[in-house]
C-alpha positions in Angstrom: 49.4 109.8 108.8 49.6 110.7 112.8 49.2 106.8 113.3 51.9 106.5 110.6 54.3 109.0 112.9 53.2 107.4 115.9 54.9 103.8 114.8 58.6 103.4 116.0 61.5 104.8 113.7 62.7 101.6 112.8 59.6 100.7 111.7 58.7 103.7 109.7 62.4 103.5 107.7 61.8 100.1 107.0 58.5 100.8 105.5 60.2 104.0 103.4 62.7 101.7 102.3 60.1 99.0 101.1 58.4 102.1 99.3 62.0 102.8 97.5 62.2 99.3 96.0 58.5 99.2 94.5 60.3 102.8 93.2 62.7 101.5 92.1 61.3 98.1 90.2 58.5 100.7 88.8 61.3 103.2 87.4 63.3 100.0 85.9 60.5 98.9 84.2 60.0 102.3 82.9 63.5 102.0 81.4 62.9 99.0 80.1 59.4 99.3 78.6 59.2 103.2 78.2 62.4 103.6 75.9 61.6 104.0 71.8 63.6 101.2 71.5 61.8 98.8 74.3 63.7 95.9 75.3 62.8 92.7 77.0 64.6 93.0 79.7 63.0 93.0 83.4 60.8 91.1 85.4 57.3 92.4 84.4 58.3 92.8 80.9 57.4 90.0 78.2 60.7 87.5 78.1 63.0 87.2 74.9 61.6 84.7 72.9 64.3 82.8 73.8 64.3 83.3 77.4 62.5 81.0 80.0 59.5 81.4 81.5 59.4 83.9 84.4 59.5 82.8 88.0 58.1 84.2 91.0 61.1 85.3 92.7 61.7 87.0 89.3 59.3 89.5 90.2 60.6 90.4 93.7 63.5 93.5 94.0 66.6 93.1 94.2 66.2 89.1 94.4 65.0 88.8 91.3 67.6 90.3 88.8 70.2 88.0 90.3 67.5 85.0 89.7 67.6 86.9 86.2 71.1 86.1 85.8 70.6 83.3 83.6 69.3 85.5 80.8 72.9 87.1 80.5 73.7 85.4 77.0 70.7 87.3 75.9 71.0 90.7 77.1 74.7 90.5 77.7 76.8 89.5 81.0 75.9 92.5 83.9 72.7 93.3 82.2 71.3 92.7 85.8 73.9 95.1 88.0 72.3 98.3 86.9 68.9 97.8 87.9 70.0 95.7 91.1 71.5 98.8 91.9 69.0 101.3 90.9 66.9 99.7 93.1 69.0 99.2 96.2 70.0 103.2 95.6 66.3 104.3 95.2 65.5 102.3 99.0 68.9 103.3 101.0 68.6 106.7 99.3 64.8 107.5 99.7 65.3 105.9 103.5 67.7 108.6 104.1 66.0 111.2 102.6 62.8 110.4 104.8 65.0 110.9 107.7 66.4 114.0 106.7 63.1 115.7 105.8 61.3 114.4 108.3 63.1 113.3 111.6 65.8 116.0 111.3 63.3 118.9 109.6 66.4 119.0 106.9 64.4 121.4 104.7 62.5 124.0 107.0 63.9 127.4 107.2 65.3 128.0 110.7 64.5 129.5 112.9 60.8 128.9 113.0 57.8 127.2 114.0 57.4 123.3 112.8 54.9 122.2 111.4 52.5 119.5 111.4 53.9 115.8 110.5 51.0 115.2 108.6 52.6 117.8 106.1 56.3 116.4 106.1 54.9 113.1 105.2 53.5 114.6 102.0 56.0 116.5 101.8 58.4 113.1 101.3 56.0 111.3 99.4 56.1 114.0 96.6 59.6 114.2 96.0 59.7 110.0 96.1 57.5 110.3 93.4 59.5 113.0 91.2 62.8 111.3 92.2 61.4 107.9 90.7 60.5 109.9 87.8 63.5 111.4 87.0 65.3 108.1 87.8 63.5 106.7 85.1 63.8 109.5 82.5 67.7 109.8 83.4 68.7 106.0 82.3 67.0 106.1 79.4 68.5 109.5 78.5 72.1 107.8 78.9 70.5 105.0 76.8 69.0 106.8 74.0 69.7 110.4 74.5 65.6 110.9 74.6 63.2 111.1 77.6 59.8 109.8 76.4 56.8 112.1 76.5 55.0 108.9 78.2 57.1 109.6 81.3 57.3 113.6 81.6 53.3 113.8 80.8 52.2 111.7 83.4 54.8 113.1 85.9 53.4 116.7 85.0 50.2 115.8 85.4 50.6 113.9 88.4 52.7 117.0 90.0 49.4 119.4 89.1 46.9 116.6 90.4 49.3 116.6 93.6 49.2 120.5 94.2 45.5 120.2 94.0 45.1 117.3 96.5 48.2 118.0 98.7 49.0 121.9 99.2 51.5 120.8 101.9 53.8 118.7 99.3 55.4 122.1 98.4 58.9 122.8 99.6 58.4 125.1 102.6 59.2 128.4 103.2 59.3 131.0 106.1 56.7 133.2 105.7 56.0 136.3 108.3 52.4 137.1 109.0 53.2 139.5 111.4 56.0 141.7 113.5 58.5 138.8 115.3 56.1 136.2 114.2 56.2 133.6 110.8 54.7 130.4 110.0 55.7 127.4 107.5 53.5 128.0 104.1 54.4 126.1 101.0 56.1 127.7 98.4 53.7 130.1 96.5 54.7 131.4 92.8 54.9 134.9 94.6 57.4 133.8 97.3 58.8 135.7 98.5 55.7 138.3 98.4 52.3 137.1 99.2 49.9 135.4 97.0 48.5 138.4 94.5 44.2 138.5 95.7 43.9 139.4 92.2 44.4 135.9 91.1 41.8 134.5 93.4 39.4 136.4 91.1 38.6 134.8 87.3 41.4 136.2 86.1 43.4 133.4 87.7 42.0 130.3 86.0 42.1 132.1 82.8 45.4 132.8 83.4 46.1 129.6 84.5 43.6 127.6 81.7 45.5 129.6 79.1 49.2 127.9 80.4 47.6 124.3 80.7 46.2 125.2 77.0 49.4 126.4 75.8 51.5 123.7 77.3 48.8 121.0 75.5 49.6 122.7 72.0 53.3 122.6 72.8 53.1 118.9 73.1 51.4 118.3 69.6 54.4 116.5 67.4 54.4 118.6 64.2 56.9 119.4 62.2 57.5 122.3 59.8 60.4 123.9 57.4 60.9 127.9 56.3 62.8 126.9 52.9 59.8 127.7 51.2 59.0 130.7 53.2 56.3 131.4 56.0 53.6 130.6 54.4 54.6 127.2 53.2 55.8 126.7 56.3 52.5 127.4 58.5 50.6 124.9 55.8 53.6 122.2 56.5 52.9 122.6 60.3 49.2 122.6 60.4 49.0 119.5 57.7 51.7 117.5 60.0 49.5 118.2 62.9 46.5 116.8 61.1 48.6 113.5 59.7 49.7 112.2 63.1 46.3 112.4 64.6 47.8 113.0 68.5 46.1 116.5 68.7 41.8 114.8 69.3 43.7 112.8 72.7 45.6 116.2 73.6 42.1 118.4 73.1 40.7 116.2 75.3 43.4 116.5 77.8 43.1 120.3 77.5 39.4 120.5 78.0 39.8 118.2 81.2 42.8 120.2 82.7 40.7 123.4 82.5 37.8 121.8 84.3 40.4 120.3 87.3 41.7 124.4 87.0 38.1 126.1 87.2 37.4 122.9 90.1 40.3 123.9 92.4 39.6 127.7 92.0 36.0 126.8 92.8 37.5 125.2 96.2 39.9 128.2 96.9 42.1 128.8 99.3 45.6 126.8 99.6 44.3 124.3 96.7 44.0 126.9 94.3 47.2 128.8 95.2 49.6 125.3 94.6 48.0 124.2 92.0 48.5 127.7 90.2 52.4 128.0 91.8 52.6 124.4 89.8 51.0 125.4 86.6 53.5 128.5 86.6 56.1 126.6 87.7 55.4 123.7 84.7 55.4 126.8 82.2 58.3 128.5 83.6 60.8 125.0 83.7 59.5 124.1 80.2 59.8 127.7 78.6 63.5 128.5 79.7 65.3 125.1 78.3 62.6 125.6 75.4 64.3 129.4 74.9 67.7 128.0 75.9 66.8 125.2 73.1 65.7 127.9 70.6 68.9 130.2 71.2 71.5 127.3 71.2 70.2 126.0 67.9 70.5 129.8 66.1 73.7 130.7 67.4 75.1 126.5 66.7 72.9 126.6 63.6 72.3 122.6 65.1 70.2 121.4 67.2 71.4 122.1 70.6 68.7 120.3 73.1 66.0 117.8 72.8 62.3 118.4 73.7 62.4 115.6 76.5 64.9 118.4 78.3 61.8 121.3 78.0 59.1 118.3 79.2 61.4 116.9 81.7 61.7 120.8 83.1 58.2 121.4 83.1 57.6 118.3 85.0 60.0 119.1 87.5 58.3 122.9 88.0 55.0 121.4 87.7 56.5 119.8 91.2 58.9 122.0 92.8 57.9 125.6 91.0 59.2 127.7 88.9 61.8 129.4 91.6 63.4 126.0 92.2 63.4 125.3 88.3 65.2 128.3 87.9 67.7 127.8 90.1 68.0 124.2 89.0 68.8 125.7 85.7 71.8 127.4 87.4 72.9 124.7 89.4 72.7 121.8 86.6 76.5 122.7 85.5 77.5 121.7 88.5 75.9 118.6 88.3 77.3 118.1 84.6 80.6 117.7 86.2 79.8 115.0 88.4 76.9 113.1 86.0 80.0 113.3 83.2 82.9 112.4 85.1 80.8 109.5 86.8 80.0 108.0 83.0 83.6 108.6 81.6 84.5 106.3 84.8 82.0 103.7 84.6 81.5 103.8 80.8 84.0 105.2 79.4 81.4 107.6 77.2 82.1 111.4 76.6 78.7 112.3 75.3 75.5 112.7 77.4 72.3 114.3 77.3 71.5 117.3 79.1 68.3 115.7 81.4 70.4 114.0 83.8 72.7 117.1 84.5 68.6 118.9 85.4 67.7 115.9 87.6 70.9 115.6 89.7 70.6 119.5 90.1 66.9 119.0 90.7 67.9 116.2 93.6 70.7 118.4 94.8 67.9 121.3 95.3 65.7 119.3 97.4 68.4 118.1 99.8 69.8 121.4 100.4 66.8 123.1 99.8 66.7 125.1 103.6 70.5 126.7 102.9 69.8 126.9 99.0 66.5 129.4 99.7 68.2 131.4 102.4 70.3 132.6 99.7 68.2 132.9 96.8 65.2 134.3 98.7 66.8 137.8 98.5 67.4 137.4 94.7 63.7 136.7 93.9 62.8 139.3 96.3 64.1 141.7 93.5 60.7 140.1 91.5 60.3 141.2 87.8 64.2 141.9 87.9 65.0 138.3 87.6 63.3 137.7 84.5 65.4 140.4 83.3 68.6 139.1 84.5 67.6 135.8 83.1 66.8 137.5 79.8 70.4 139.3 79.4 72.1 135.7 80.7 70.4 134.1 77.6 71.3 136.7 74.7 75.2 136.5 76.5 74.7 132.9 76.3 73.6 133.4 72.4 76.7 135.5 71.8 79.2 132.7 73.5 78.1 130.2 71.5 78.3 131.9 68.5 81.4 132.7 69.0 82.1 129.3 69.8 81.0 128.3 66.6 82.9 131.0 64.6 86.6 129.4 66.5 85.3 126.0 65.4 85.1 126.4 61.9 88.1 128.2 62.0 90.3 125.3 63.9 88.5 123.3 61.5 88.0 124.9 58.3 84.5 124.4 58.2 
């Protein structure tokens, strides 16, 4: 990675923006291939039946969906213009970002000491990673209004595996270590207190086994109804479990994520402290839409968010932790107004799902992610308090929407 610094600029930004279009072809494929409702559409996907055979420049970005033009009486006439420009976006955007993180040092806290290159770069190639994630996730969202499991799973995983292998690809922070003097650390669940010693002890990979566990059992599809009372409805859950035979692969999946926990507290040090910031943060992003899902849906009496929005937030705190996911949370209605004004434009569509308004926040975070701590560090230094706070803002949320509901049936009679 020093050799990598040590190339000119130019070079380095071309390089990054090669990087962005295999990004980007991967995340079009994943819209293509990924959806419930795949469609044949895409380079590296198998043509229409009707389609010609594929091409080599077919395969190459950018170059290849106007080669793919001919297919436009199948798919329909600017089938090709979106992923053209995801792609181009995903380079130009992911070039600029590279410079921003780290040419100008865009996301350290200033003032303070700068740290090693060989952290920036990993740094970079994390949130490439997420951004192609959530690019993925966000156009099928406007597609089908679902984000597939087989995109947030992976990306979770890959953001724990990540915080194992790469401390450094946590957003940075200013931490003191002592009077007049701080260094760059990675974010730590604690920030802004130090990491508890307590957790380096076995009570942190229980803890943190007992999350991965919970968040494998979350993700076993069952189904269940209280019309018949409790009881009926525990039986209903556990036989639903049993009929759609996902939970053996998901086991497996806990058992193995409990062995990579015990491994990385077995290593200690830095590996064990991000990887238990990204288990926390996973929990923490998934848990509040989950309770933001559970309290929209009583007070609506309707269901008021997927469970791709809970994945998709645990995936993104699995990367960024659960501080950022929190304040993601906050920020996403800002990002509503520009993600639903953008589709009314271009689409002319009213309705859209809530994952894109988390993943423009999300984006939005990690750009302005210096100025955004700087004024949120003061908040979480308030520590147990803000799970308060965030506790009143979602029974006040319950009683708004209830309310909401009550207006609506009377406007309409319902």
């Amino acid at each position: 990675m020093n050799a990598l610094h040590a190339l000119p600029l130019p070079v380095r930004l071309a390089g990054v923006a090669v990087l962005g279009l295999v990004l980007g072809a991967a995340a079009n494929w994943a819209i293509y291939t990924l959806a419930w409702f795949a469609r044949p559409i895409g380079p590296w996907a198998r043509p229409h039946a009707d389609a010609l055979p594929r091409r080599t420049i077919d395969r190459l970005p950018i170059l290849g969906w106007f080669s793919l033009r001919r297919e436009a009486a199948l798919h329909g006439t600017l089938f090709w213009l979106r992923p053209l420009l995801i792609e181009i976006a995903l380079a130009a955007g992911l070039t600029a970002l590279y410079y921003w993180e780290v040419e100008r040092l865009g996301l350290l806290p200033a003032p303070g000491p700068v740290p090693a290159k060989l952290a920036l770069h990993w740094q970079f190639l994390s949130h490439a990673l997420l951004i192609a994630l959530m690019t993925a996730a966000t156009f099928i969202d406007f597609d089908e209004q679902t984000i597939p499991d087989t995109i947030t799973i992976p990306g979770t995983l890959l953001g724990l595996l990540l915080a194992i292998l790469i401390p450094a690809s946590h957003l940075p922070t200013l931490a003191p270590i002592a009077p007049a003097i701080a260094a760059i650390e990675p974010l730590s669940f604690a920030a802004p207190f130090e990491f508890p010693p307590w957790l380096h002890t076995w009570r942190g990979p229980a803890l943190a086994a007992a999350g991965f566990i919970l968040w494998c059992a979350a993700l076993v599809p069952a189904t269940s109804t209280l019309r018949r009372g409790w009881r009926k409805g525990i039986q209903f859950y556990f036989i639903s479990i049993v009929r759609r035979r996902a939970w053996p692969n998901l086991l497996v999946l806990a058992i193995a994520g409990c062995l990579g926990i015990a491994g990385a507290w077995l290593l200690g040090g830095e590996r064990w402290e991000a990887l238990f910031t990204a288990v926390v943060g996973m929990l923490f992003g998934g848990a509040m839409i989950w309770a933001v899902r559970i309290v929209g849906t009583l007070a609506l009496r309707e269901e008021a968010m997927g469970f791709g929005d809970v994945t998709l937030m645990a995936m993104i705190g699995a990367f960024l932790g659960w501080q950022p996911a929190l304040m993601i949370f906050f920020m996403s209605p800002l990002a509503a107004l520009f993600v639903a004004v953008a589709q009314w434009v271009f689409t002319g569509r009213r309705d859209i799902a809530f994952g894109p308004y988390l993943c423009v926040a999300a984006l939005l975070l990690i750009v302005r992610w210096a100025a955004i701590w700087r004024f949120a560090e003061g908040i979480f230094a308030m520590g147990w308090l803000v799970l308060g706070i965030l506790a009143v803002c979602l029974l006040l949320m319950m009683g708004l929407l209830m309310l909401l509901r009550v207006v609506r049936q009377v406007l309409t009679g319902g």
